[in-house]
N, C-alpha and C positions, 0 to 999 in steps of 0.2 A: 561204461568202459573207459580204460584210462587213454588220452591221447598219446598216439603215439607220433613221437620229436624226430627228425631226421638231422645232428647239427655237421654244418659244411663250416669248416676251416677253414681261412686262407692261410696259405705260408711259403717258404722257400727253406729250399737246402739246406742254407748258411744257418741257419734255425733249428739244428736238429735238438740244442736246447729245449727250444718251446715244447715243440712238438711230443718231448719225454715226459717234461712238468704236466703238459697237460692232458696226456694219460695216466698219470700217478696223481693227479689232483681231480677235477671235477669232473672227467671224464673216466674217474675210476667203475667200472663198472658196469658202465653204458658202453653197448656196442654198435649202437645205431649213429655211427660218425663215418663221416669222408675227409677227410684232409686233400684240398686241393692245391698242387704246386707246381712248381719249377721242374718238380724231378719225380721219382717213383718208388715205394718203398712197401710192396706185398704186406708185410710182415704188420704195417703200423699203418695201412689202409690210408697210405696217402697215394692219390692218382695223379697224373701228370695233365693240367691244363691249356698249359704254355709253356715253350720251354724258354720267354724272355725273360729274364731273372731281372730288369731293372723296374724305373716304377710305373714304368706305362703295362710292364706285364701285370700287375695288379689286376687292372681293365680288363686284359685277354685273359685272365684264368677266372675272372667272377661271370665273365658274357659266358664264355665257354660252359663252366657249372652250371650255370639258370639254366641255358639251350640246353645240356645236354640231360642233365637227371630222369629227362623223359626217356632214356635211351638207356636206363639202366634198370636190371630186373631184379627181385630177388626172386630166385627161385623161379615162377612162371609171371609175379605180376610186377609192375613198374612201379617204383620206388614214389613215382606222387600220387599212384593209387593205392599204394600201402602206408605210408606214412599221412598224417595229418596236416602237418607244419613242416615248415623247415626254416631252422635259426642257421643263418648266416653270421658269423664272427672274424673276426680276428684269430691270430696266433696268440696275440698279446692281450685277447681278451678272457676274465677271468667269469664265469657262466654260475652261477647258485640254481643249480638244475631242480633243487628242491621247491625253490620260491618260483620257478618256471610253470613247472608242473598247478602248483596252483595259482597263479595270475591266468592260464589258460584259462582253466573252467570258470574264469567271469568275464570272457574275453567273445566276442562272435568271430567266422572267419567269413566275412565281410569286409576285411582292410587290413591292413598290414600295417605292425607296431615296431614302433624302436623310438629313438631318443633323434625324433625331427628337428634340423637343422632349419631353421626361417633367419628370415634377413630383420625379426623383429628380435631374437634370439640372439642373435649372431651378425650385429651389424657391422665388425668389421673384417668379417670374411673375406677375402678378394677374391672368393669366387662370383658372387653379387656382381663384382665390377669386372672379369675378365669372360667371364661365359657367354657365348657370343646366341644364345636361343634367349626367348622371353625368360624374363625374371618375376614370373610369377612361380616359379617351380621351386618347388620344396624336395629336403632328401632326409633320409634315414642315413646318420652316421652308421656303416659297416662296423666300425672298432665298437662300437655301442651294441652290436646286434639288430640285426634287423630277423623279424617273427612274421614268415610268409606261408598264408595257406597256401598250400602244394597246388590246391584245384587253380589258383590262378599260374603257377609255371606248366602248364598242362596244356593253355592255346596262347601265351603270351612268348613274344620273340625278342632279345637282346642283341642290341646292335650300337655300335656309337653312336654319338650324337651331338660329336662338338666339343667333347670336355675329355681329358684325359682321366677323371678322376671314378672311379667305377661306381662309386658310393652313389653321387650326382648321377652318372650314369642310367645307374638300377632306379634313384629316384622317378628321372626324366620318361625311363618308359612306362615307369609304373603310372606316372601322370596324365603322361598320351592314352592309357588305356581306361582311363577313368578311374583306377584303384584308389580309394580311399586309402590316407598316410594318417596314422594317428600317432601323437608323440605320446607316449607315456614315460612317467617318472620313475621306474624301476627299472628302463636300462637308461646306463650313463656312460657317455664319452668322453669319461673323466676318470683318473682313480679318487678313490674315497677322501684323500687328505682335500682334493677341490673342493670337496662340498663338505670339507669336515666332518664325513660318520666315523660314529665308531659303530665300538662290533656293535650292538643290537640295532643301527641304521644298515649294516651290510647283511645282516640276517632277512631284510626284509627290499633290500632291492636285488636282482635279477643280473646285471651286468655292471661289470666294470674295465674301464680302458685303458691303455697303456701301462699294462702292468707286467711289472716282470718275475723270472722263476721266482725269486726269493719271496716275493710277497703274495704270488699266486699259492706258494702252498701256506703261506699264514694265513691267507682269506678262506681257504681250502678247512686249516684248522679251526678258525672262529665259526664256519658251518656247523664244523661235527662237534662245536663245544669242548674244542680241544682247546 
């Protein structure tokens, strides 16, 4: 049986760009999305998290989604005992839902993947030097995608923890709960030109970051071999 993906969006208002691109792009077709923000919009299944629009609300609309999904039904059952996973992204992140689909099935849900941020990685971070808890904690870049089995948002609780950054954040409790972070190489918190792919490297990795409409639907295109 095919898994089934729940993906959570961040975004805001001022975005309504994205939020169009990325239901006429990789989101064509899949109904299994939330878009969480600033504001509310029936019609395009975006729900209101926070209504801080600046960048601490980041923080309050991603604690708010983890907490609350448990509190959301379809039909009779709750959406983490319906869905499998759940990918957390970006607005501006660009999803190859096809190459998703199969990085699952050689994937266990025992830990939670995305493209992990370490201070071996990433040693001039200044979050290294400004976060004020131990610096043994590692995090899954959000704009990269983070791939969380559902059964761990089911008894795990989001709360600050010292950093404004929600990425770090979601890392941090995932850390205090034991949850295994594994970095894997097919999401990246980069666009393609960082690491130099071209199309047959972007056919085969899973996410890409900071990208905007115009290039979200050409990456959209090199999927479908357009």
């Amino acid at each position: 049986m095919k898994n089934k993906i729940l993906f959570c969006i961040k975004t805001t208002k001022k975005y309504q760009n994205r939020i169009d691109t990325i239901l006429d792009t990789w989101l064509s077709g899949i109904d299994d999305f939330i878009f969480y923000s600033d504001h509310e919009d029936s019609e395009k299944n975006v729900i209101l998290s926070s209504t801080d629009s600046s960048y601490f609300g980041c923080l309050q609309k991603t604690i708010w989604i983890l907490n609350n999904l448990k509190n959301i039904y379809i039909l009779d059952e709750n959406v983490l005992e319906y869905y499998d996973w759940v990918c957390v992204v970006d607005d501006d992140t660009f999803v190859n839902t096809k190459k998703l689909d199969e990085y699952i099935e050689e994937i266990t849900k025992d830990s939670v993947y995305g493209d992990l941020i370490t201070p071996e990685k990433d040693p001039d971070n200044p979050i290294w030097k400004d976060f004020v808890l131990e610096h043994d904690y590692v995090y899954h870049s959000t704009g990269g995608g983070v791939l969380i089995p559902s059964k761990f948002l089911l008894d795990i609780e989001f709360e600050e923890c010292g950093t404004i950054h929600d990425d770090v954040t979601v890392g941090v409790i995932f850390g205090r709960n034991n949850v295994p972070l594994v970095d894997s190489e097919v999401f990246r918190s980069q666009p393609p030109e960082f690491y130099e792919n071209m199309n047959d490297d972007v056919k085969n990795v899973v996410t890409y970051h900071h990208i905007e409409p115009d290039e979200m639907r050409s990456l959209y295109n090199v999927i479908l071999n357009k």
